[in-house]
Each structure stands twice: as structure tokens, then as C-alpha cells.
N, C-alpha and C positions, 0 to 999 in steps of 0.2 A: 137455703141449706139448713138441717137438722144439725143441733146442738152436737150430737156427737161428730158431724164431720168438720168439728174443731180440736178432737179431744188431744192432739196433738200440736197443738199450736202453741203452747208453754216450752216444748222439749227445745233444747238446742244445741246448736254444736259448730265447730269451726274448720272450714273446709278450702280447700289449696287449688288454686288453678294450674290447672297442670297445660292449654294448651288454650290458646285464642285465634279467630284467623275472620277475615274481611272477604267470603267469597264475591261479593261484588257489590258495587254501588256504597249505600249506608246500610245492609246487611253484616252485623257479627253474630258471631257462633263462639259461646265460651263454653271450655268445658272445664268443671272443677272433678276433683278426686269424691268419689261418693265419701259421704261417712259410713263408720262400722256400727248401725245403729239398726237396731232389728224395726224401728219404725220407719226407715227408708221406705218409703215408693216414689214413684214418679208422678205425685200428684201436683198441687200446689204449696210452693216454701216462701214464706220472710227472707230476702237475703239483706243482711244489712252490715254497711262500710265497718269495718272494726275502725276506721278514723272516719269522727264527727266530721261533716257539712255545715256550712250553713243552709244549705238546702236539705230537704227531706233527707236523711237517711238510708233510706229501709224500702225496699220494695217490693212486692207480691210476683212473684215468676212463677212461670208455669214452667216444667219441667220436661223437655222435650226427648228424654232418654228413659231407661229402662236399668234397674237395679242389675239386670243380669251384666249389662252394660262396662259395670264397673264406675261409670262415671255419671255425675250430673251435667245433662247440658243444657244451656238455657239462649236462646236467640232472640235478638232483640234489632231496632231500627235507630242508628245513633247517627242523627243528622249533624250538618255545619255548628247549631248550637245549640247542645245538648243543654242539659237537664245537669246538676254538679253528681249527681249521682251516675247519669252515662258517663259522665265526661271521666270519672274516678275509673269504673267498669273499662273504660275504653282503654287506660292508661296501667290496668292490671298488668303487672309483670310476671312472670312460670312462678310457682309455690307463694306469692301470696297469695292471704289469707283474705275470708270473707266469712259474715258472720252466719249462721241458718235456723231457721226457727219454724215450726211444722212437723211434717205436712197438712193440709187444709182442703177442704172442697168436697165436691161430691161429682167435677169431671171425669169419672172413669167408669170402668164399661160394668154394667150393672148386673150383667147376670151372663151365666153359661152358652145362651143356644141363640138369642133374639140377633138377627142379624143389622147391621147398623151402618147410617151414611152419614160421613166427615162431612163437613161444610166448612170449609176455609177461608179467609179472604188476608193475603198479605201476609206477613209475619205472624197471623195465627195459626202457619203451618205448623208452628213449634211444638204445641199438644199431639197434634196431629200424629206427627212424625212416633211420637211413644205409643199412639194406638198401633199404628202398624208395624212396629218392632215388636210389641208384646204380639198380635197377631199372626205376624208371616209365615209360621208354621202349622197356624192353626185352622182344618179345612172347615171346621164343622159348622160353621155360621159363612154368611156373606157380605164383605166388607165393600163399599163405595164410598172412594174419596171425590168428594166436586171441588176443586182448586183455584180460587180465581184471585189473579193478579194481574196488574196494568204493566209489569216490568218483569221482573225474573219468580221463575220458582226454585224456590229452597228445598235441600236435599231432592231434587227431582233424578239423580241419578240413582240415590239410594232406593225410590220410590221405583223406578222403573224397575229394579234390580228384583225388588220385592212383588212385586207384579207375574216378573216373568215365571217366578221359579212358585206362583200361587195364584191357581186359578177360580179361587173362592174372592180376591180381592181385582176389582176394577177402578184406574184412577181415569180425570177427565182435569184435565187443565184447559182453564177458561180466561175470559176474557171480561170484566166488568160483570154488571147488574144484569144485564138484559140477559147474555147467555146464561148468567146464574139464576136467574129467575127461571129459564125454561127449563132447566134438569130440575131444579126443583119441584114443580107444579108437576115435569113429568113422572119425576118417582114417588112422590105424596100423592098422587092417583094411584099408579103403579101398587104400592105397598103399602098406604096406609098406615094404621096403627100397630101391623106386626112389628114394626122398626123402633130403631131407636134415632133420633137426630142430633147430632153431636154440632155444635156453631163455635165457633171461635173468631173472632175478630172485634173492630171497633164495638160502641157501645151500639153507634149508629146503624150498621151493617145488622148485628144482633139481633137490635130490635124490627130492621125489613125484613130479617131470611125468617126468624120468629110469625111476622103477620103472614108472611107470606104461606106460612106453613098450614098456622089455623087457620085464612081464610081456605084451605085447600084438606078442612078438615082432620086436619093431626091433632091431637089434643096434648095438652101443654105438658101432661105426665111423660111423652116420649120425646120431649124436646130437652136437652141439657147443653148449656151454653158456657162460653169462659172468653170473659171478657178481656181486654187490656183498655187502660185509662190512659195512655198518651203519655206516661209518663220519660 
């Protein structure tokens, strides 16, 4: 990432959960109140505990909602033994506070017209989900989400919603490596370097859907990735 897509990472501000909720399994969904800050977007933010830890603090989230939105939301995987920063997050109650610091990155959609395919895996539907909210009204490009989880998918009714009423965007929910492998290979033939390729998920995932890409000849300027560290 380019120096300036941090030039926002000094600014901060302090922000109120307005609602949380467990659609299933160790899947949450928090949504805080956005701030009134004309640097809001939905990229990447610092949220951190306004009370110290002894564990880390502070964490990198990707932002799975959209300024128009009105709110920030952020979705996460908080297993049996969390992390003291899940476990705080987990135990948020309506209008506390949480720290914010950003936005950061350079996840987001890069120009007007180039049409572009989501690559998902698990809980990195969260970015996802902001691409096709900023999108779903918008014909003039062509959006494909490839979704692959071993359990549920997130916002999948929202997705389908956005689908029906826009027939510039096509999702494919999948099954593991192997079927993600072959929509891949098939649309890096398919389209090439017009595209843009968006990844999101572990580092691990990242780095196969990544080789997989250039060995199928995509070059690494149409590849944009957003990782999560397991935290």
C-alpha cells in the first residue's frame, strides 16, 4: 500500500454500538453508530477498547457497510476462547463506546467502469458485503461474487436481495478449495486482465486464490487482497 493510503490513520474518534446480534454458530455482526466525520468510508479502521487489556487492545477491521448506511458494521468469528479483545467486543452492551482511528488501505474499488470478481472465504464476506451495497444500483460495470464457506453464509439473504433486483451482479456460493479453484481458473481465462480481483480471507487462502490467479496469468496489479490475522 502507498503512503497516502494511510493519510488517515492519525484521525480519531469515538463511536457507540447501537445493535449486536449472533446470526449463527460463532458468527457476530456489530453495528456501531458511524461518526460525523467527512473522512468516513467504509474502508479499513483501528477499533480500540476505550478500557485497557491485558491483551492487545486495538484491532484492524474491515468495514462491511457503507457511509450511506448510516452505520459502521463490522463482522467477526468469536469462538469458545476468544482473544480478551473478542471476548470485550462480545460483551458490548447498546451505546457503548469503542475507540476508531482511520480509515487505511487501499481495498476499494479502484475506478469507474473495470468490472470486478469478489473472492470470499468465511468471514471475509464482511468487505464483500460493502462492495455490493455501494454497488447494487449500479449497472455499468459487472460484479461476481465467488463465496466459499464450509458452514453458513453471511448476509446471504441480503445478497440474494441484491442480485435479484441487478442483473449486472452474479453470486456463486461454494464449497471449499476445489470448487473455488475451478470458478477461478474459469473466469482468469474467461476475462483476464480487464478485471479487477478482489480476495479477502485468511493469509493462507490469500496467498492459494493469489497463485492461483498468476499461474492462470492475471498480473498482480489487478489482484487487491484484505487479509484478517486470526486475531
Amino acid at each position: 500500500m502507498a503512503l497516502n493510503d494511510y493519510k488517515w490513520v492519525f484521525k480519531t474518534d469515538i463511536i457507540e454500538l447501537v445493535k449486536s446480534e449472533n446470526p449463527f454458530g460463532d458468527y457476530y455482526v456489530f453495528d456501531f453508530k458511524a461518526p460525523n466525520s467527512k473522512w468516513f468510508t467504509w474502508e479499513h479502521w483501528f477499533f480500540s477498547l476505550t478500557e485497557k487489556i491485558k491483551d492487545r487492545w486495538w484491532r484492524a477491521l474491515s468495514i462491511a457497510s457503507n457511509p450511506e448506511e448510516g452505520i459502521m458494521k463490522v463482522a467477526t468469528k468469536i469462538g469458545n476462547k476468544p482473544s480478551q479483545f473478542k471476548a470485550k467486543l462480545k460483551s458490548m452492551k447498546k451505546w457503548d463506546t469503542i475507540k476508531l482511528r482511520g480509515p487505511f488501505g487501499n481495498f476499494k474499488i479502484q475506478d469507474q467502469s473495470s468490472p470486478i470478481i469478489l473472492i470470499a472465504w468465511g468471514i471475509g464476506i464482511a468487505p464483500m458485503r460493502a462492495f455490493l451495497e455501494k454497488l447494487k444500483h449500479n449497472t455499468s460495470r459487472e460484479v461476481i461474487l465467488l463465496y466459499s464457506s464450509h458452514d453458513w453464509y453471511l448476509f446471504q439473504e441480503e445478497f440474494n436481495e441484491i442480485e435479484k433486483n441487478n442483473d449486472t451482479i452474479t453470486l456463486h456460493y461454494l464449497t471449499g478449495r476445489q470448487e473455488l479453484s475451478k470458478y477461478i481458473k474459469n473466469y482468469a481465462l474467461q476475462y483476464s486482465n480487464r478485471w479487477y480481483f478482489y480476495i479477502s480471507g485468511t493469509l493462507d487462502m490469500i496467498k492459494w486464490a493469489t497463485n492461483t490467479l498468476t499461474e492462470n496469468k492475471i498480473t498482480k496489479k489487478r489482484i487487491l487482497n484484505d487479509p484478517f490475522y486470526g486475531y
